[in-house]
C-alpha positions as CSV (number, residue, x, y, z in Angstrom):
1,X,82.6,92.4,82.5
2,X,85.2,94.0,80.4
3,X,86.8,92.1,77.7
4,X,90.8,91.4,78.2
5,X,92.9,91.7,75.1
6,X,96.0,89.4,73.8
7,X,99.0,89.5,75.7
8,X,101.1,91.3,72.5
9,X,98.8,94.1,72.8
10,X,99.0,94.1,76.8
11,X,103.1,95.0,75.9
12,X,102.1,97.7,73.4
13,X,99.4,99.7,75.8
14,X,101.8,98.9,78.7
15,X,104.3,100.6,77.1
16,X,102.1,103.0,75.7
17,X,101.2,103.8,79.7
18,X,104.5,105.0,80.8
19,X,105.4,107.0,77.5
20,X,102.5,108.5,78.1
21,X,103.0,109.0,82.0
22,X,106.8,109.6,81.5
23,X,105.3,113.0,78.9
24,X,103.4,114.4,81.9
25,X,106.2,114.3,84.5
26,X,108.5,115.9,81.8
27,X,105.6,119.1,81.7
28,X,105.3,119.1,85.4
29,X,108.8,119.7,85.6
30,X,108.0,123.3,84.0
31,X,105.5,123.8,86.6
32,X,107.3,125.8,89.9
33,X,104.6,124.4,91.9
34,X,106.2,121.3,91.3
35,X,109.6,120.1,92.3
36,X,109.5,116.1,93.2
37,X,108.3,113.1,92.4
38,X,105.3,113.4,95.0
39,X,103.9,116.2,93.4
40,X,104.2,114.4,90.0
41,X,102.3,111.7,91.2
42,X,99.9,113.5,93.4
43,X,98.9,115.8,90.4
44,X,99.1,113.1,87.3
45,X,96.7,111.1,89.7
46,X,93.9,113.4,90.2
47,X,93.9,113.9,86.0
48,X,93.9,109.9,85.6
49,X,91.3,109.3,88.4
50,X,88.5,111.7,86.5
51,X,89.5,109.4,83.1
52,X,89.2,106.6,84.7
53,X,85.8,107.5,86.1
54,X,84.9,108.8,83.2
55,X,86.2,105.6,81.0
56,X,84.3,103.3,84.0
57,X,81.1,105.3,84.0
58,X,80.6,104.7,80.3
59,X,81.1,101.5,80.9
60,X,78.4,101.1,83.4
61,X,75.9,103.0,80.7
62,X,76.8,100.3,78.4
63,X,75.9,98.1,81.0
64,X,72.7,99.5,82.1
65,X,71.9,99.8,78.5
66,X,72.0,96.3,77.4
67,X,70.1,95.5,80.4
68,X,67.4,97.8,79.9
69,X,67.6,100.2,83.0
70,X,68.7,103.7,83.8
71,X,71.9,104.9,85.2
72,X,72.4,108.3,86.3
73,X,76.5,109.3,85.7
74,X,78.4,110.7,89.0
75,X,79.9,113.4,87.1
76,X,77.6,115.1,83.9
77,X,77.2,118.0,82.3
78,X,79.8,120.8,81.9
79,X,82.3,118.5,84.4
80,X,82.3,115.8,82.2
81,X,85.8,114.6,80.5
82,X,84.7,115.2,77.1
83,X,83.2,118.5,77.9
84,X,86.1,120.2,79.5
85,X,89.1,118.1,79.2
86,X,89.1,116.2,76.1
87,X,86.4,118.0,73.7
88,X,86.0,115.9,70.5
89,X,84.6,117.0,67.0
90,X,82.0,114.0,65.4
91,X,84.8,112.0,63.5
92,X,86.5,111.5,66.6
93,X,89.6,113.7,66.5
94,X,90.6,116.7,68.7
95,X,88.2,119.5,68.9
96,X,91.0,122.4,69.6
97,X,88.7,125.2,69.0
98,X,86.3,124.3,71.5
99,X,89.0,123.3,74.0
100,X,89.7,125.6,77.0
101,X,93.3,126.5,77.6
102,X,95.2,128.7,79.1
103,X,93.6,131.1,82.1
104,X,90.3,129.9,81.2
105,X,91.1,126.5,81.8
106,X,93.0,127.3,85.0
107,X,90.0,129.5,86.1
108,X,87.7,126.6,85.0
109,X,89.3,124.1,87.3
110,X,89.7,126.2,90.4
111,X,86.7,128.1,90.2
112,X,84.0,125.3,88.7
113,X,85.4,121.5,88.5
114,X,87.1,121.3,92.2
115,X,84.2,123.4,93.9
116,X,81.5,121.2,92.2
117,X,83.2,117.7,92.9
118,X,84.0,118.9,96.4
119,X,80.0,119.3,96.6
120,X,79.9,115.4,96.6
121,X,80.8,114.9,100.1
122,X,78.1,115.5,101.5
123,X,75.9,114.4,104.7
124,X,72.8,113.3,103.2
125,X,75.1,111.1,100.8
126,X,76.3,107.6,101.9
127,X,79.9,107.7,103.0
128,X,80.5,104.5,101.3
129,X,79.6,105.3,97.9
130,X,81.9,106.0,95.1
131,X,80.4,109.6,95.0
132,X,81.2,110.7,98.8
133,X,84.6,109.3,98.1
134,X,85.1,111.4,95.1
135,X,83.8,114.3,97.0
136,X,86.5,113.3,99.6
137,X,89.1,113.1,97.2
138,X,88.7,116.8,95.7
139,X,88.0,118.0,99.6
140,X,92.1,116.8,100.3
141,X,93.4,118.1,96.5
142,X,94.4,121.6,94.9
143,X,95.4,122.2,91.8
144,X,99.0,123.1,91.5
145,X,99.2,123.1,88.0
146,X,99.5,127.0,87.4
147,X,99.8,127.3,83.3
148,X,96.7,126.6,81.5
149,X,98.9,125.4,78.5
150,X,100.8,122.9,80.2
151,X,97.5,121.5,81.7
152,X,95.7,121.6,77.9
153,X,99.0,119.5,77.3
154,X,98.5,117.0,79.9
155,X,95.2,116.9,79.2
156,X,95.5,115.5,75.5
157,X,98.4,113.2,77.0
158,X,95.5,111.7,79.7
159,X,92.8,111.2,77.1
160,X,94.9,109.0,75.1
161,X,94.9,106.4,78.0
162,X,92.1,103.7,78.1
163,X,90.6,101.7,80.8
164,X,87.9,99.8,78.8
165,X,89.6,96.5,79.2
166,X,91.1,94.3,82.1
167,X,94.2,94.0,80.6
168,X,94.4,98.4,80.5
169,X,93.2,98.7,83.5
170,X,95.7,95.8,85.1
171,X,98.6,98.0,83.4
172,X,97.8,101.1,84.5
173,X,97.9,99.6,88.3
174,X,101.3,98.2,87.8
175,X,102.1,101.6,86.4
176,X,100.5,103.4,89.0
177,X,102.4,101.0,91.4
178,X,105.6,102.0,89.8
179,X,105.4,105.5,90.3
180,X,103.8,105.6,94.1
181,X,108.1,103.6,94.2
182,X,109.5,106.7,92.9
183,X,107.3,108.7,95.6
184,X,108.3,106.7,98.4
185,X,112.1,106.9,97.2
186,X,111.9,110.5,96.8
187,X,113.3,111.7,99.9
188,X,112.0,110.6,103.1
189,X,111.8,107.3,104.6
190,X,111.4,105.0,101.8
191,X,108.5,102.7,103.9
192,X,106.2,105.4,104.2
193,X,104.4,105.5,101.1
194,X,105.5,102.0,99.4
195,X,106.0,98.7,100.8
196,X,107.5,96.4,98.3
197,X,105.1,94.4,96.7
198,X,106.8,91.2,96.3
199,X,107.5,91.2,100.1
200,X,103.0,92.6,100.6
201,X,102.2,89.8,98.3
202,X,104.6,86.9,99.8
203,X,103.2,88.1,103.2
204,X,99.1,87.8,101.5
205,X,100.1,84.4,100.7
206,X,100.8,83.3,104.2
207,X,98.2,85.1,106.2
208,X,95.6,83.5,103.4
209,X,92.5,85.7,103.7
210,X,89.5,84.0,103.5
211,X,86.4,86.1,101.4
212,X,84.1,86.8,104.6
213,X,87.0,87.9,106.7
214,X,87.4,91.6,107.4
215,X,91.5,92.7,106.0
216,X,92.8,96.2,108.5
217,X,95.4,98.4,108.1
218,X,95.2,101.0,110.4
219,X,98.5,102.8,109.1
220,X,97.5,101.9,105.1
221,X,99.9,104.5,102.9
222,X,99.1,103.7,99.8
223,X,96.6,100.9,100.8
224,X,99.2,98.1,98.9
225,X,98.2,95.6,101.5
226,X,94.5,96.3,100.7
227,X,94.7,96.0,97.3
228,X,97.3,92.9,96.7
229,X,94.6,91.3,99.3
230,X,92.0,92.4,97.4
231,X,93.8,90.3,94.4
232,X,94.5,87.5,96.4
233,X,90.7,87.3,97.3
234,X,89.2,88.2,93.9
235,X,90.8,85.1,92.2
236,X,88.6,83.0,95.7
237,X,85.1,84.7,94.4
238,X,82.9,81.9,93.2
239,X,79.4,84.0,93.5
240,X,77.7,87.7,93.1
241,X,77.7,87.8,96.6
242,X,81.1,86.9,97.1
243,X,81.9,89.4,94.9
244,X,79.7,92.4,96.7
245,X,81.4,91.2,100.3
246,X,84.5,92.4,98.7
247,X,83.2,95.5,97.2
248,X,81.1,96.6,100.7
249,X,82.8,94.4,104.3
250,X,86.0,93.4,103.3
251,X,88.9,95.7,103.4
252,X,89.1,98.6,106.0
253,X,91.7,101.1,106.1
254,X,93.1,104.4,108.2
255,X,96.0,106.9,107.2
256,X,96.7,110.6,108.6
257,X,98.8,111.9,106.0
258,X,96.7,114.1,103.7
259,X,98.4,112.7,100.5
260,X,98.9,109.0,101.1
261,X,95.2,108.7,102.3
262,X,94.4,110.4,98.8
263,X,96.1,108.1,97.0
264,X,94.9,105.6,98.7
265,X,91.5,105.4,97.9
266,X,92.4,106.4,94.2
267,X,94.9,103.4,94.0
268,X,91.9,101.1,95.5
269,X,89.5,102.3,93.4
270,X,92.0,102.0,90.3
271,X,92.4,98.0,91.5
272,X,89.1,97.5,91.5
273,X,87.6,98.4,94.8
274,X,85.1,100.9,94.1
275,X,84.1,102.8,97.6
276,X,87.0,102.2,99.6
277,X,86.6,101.7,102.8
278,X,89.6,104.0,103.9
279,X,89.0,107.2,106.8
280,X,91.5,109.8,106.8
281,X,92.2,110.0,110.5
282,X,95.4,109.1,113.1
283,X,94.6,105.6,114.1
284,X,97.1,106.1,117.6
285,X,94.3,108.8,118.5
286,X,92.0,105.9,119.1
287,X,91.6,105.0,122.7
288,X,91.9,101.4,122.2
289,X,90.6,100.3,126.0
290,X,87.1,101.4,124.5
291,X,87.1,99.2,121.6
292,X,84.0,97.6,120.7
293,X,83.3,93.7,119.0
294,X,82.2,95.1,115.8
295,X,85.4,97.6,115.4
296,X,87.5,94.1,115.3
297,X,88.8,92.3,112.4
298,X,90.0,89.0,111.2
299,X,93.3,89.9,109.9
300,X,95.4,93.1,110.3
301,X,98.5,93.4,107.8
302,X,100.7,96.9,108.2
303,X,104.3,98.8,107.9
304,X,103.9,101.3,110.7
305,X,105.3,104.2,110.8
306,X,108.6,103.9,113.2
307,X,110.5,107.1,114.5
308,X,107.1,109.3,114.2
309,X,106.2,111.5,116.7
310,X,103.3,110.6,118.6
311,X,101.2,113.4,120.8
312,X,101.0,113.0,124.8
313,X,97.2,112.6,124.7
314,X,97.6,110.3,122.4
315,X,99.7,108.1,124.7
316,X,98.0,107.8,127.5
317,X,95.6,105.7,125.4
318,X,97.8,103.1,125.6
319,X,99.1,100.3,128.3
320,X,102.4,100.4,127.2
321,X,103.9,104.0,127.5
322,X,106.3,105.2,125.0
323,X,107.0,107.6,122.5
324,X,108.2,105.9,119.7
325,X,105.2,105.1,116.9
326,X,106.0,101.6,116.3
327,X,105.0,99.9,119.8
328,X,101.9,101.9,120.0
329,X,100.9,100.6,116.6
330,X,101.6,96.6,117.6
331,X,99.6,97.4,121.0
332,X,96.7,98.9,118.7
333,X,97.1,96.0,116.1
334,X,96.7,93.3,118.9
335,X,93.4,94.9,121.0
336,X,91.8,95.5,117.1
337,X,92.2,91.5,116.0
338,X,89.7,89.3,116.9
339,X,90.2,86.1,119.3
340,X,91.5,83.9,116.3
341,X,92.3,86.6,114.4
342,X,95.9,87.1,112.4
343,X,98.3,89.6,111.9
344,X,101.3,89.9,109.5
345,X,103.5,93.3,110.7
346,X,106.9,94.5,109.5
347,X,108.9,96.4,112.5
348,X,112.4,97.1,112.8
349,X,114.4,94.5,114.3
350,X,115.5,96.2,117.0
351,X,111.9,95.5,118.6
352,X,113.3,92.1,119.2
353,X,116.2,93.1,121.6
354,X,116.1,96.3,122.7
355,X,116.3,96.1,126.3
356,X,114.4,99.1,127.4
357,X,111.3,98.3,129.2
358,X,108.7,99.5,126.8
359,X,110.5,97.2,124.5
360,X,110.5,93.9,127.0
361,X,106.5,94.9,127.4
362,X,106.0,94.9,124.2
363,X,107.4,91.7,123.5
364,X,106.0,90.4,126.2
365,X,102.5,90.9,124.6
366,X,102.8,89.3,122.1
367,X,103.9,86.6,124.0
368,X,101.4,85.9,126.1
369,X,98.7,87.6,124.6
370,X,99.1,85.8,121.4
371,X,100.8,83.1,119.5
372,X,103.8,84.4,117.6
373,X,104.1,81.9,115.2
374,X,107.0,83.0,112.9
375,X,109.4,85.8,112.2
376,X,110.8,86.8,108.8
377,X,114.1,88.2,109.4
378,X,115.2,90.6,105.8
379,X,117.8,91.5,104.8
380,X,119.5,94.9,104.5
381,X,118.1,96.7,101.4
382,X,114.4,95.8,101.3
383,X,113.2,99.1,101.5
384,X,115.2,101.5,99.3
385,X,116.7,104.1,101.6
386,X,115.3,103.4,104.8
387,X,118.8,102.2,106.0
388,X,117.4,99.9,108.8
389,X,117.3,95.9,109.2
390,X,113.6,95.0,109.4
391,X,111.4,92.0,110.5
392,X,107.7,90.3,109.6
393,X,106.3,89.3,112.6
394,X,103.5,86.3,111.9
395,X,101.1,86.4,115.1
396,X,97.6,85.1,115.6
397,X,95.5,86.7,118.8
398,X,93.9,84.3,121.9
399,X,96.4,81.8,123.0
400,X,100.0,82.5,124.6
401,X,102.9,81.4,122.8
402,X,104.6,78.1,122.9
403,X,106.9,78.4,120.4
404,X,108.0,81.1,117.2
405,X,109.9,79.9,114.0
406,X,112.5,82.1,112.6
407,X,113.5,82.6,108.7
408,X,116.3,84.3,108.2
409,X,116.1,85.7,104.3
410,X,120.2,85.2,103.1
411,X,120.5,86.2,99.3
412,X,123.4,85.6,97.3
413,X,123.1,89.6,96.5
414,X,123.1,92.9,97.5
415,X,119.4,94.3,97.8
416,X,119.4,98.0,96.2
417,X,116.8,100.6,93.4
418,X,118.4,98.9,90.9
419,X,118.2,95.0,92.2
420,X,115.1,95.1,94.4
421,X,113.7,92.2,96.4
422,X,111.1,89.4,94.1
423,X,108.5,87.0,94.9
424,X,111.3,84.2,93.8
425,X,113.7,85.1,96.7
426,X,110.6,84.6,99.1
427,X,109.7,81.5,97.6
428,X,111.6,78.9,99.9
429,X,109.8,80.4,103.3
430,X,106.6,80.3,101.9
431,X,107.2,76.7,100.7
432,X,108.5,76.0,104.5
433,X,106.0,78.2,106.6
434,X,103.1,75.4,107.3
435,X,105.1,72.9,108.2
436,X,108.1,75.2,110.0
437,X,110.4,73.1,108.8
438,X,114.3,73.4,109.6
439,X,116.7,74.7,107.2
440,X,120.0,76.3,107.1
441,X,118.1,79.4,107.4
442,X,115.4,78.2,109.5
443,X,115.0,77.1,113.0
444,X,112.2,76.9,115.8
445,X,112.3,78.9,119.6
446,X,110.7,77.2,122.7
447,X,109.2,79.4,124.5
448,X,110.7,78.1,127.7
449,X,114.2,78.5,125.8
450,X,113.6,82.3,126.2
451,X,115.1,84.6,129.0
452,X,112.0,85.1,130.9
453,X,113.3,88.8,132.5
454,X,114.6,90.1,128.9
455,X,112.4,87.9,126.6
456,X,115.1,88.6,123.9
457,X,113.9,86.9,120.2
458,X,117.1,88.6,118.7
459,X,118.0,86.6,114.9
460,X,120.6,83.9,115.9
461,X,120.9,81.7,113.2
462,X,121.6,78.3,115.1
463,X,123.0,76.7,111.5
464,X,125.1,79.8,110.7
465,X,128.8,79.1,110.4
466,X,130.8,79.7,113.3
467,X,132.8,82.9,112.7
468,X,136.8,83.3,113.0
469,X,138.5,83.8,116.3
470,X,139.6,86.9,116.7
471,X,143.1,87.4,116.6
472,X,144.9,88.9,119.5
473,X,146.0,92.2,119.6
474,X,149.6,91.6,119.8
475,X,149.5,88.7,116.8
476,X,148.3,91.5,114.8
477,X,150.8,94.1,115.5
478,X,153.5,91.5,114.9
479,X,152.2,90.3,111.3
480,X,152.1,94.3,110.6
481,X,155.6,94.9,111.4
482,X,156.6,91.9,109.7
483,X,154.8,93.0,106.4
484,X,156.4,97.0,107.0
485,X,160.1,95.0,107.1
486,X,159.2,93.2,103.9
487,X,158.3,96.2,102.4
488,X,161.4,98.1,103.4
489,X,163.3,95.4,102.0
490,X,161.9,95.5,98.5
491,X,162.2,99.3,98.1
492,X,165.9,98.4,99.4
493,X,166.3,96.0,96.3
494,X,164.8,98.5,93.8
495,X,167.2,101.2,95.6
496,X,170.2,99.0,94.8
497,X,169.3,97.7,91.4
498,X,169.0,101.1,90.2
499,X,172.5,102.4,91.7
């Protein structure tokens, strides 16, 4: 177990982190290859990963070493850190003779390092070992790094961070969190790499995984759901075994974009998780009629795509035709969960009313097929430049629904970057979720209250004030012409008093 250091020195190395990351963007922005914050992240991370195996694997000799067994390293010889990367000379300091830069260290890395790593995935090793995931890792990556001497830079930079304690490692996820933000804001939809982590964490808390539960996201990003339940769980683990259910038959994830899937098994494995559970595939692909018991699992938590397009083959595996993402996701999230089994999911809110019948189905599902028992209506801001009004549907699969209890979030501010959502402003719902209690901004739905041939659940705030009458048409044009004649008469005034 690695020692954790004083919280004064957690400030120092955390700030020590992002100087350190903040360097490497500012070379990567001399590198043509690269020209956003994705590829900034995408290329800082493979760098960091091989440290931090490096850092981790040292750790486990130490291990092994005080209690007397072998352990074979993942990555030795010439493909070691210290060989390659960060050559040292016996006191400790640089070794910058020795050191490949240049077109030898870019030749190096395409020619030797990726091809060997790459060698790790394959058929005869386990898929869920830390080896075949490395191999998977450098299967998905290439090296856009194109000037040896920026990379010996980097390098240096990378070396200088340490993952020997808790307290590092802990700071370099909060880091690494901070920079998968400025990927997700950096141009496209800002849900589709980063979920904020106040709002994954609030929606942990409810949900409550239990350590022998299975945690799914089919559509996982960046995997923050799987490793803020992986937190929430670790702090449960009482035993060895509890501890190696988490490791091995916990968390499960899918994602088909090359990139986030990458990351996502290097931000697990950076948490903690150390063979991630995560397959790089399109989860609406699945034909989800043809599911079988042990596919299930106990809770499903997810921000599914909305607005992607989906394939025609693709569709027909599902009850519910339509082409927009979002409803084939809740009809796969239901058919994966397990009679019993709970789901937190964020969808647009316009899932609630749309009056299309793919919409009226889907609602209807969830309905009768399980028991929606709250919605979490959020304000506009949440996720930075999405631009859309979204909801956390509560659910749990294997009885119909009798009745749903709504939250609307109201906040005394303007959600934006610069003023982002916190666990605080989620800290009354979670307080009221088990009882459902009433509040100005919470209320309770009957079931049998609900238009049966729409089976609208739009947000209507029962305790909201009433809003002002609108005026009529003609009162309006009257007060106007009133106000123009006022005005005349005043620029009459300042006409006169000047003649």
């Amino acid at each position: 177990m690695a020692k954790s250091s004083g919280s004064a020195h957690t400030g120092v190395q955390a700030a020590n982190f992002e100087n350190i990351l903040n360097q490497i963007d500012n070379i990567l922005r001399n590198e043509s290859a690269c020209s956003t914050a994705m590829d900034y992240v995408e290329q800082s991370s493979w760098l960091i990963f091989l440290k931090y195996l490096n850092d981790w694997e040292e750790e486990q000799e130490d291990m092994a070493r005080l209690e007397g067994r072998a352990y074979r390293r993942i990555i030795e010889g010439e493909y070691r850190w210290e060989e390659w990367a960060a050559p040292k000379r016996p006191d400790g300091a640089r070794d910058e003779t020795h050191a490949m830069t240049g077109d030898d260290l870019i030749k190096f890395v395409a020619e030797r390092l990726f091809p060997h790593l790459r060698k790790f995935k394959k058929p005869e090793n386990d898929p869920n070992t830390l080896v075949y995931k490395v191999g998977m890792i450098f299967g998905e990556l290439t090296n856009k790094i194109n000037n040896g001497y920026n990379l010996r830079d980097i390098l240096w930079l990378v070396d200088r961070l340490r993952f020997g304690t808790t307290d590092e490692r802990h700071q370099m996820t909060v880091l690494y969190e901070k920079r998968l933000l400025s990927m997700g804001n950096a141009g496209r939809n800002g849900g589709q790499y980063y979920t904020p982590r106040p709002l994954i964490r609030t929606m942990v808390k409810v949900v409550r995984p239990k350590i022998g539960e299975s945690v799914f996201d089919p559509a996982c990003g960046s995997a923050g759901f799987l490793c803020e339940a992986y937190n929430y769980m670790r702090e449960k683990a009482k035993t060895i075994d509890d501890v190696k259910t988490l490791q091995n038959s916990t968390f499960y994830g899918q994602e088909f974009a090359n990139l986030a899937y990458i990351i996502a098994v290097m931000n697990m494995i950076f948490h903690g998780i150390e063979a991630p559970n995560v397959k790089s595939m399109d989860s609406l692909s699945v034909n989800i009629t043809q599911l079988q018991p042990h596919e299930l699992h106990d809770i499903i938590m997810a921000n599914p795509p909305f607005g992607a397009k989906v394939n025609t083959f693709a569709r027909k595996n599902y009850p519910i035709a339509s082409s927009e993402s979002a409803y084939l996701f809740m009809q796969l999230f239901v058919r994966y969960l397990k009679a019993g089994g709970r789901a937190a999911i964020i969808v647009k809110n316009t899932l609630l009313s749309n009056s299309d019948t793919p919409s009226i189905e889907i609602r209807r599902m969830l309905l009768d097929q399980c028991r929606l028992d709250a919605v979490l209506d959020l304000p506009q801001g949440v996720f930075t430049g999405a631009g859309v009004r979204t909801v956390v549907l509560f659910f749990t699969k294997g009885e119909p629904t009798e009745r749903t209890w709504f939250y609307q979030l109201n906040l005394d501010r303007n959600l934006g970057k610069t003023n982002p959502l916190s666990e605080d402003d989620l800290a009354d719902f979670v307080a009221r979720f088990d009882e459902r209690s009433d509040s100005d901004n919470s209320w309770t739905v009957n079931r049998s209250d609900i238009d049966p041939a729409t089976l609208d659940l739009s947000v209507k705030n029962p305790h909201a004030p009433e809003p002002d009458p609108l005026r009529a048409p003609n009162e309006i044009v009257d007060e106007l012409i009133n106000i123009q004649q006022e005005n005349l008469d005043i620029l009459k005034q300042i006409k006169e008093g000047k003649g």
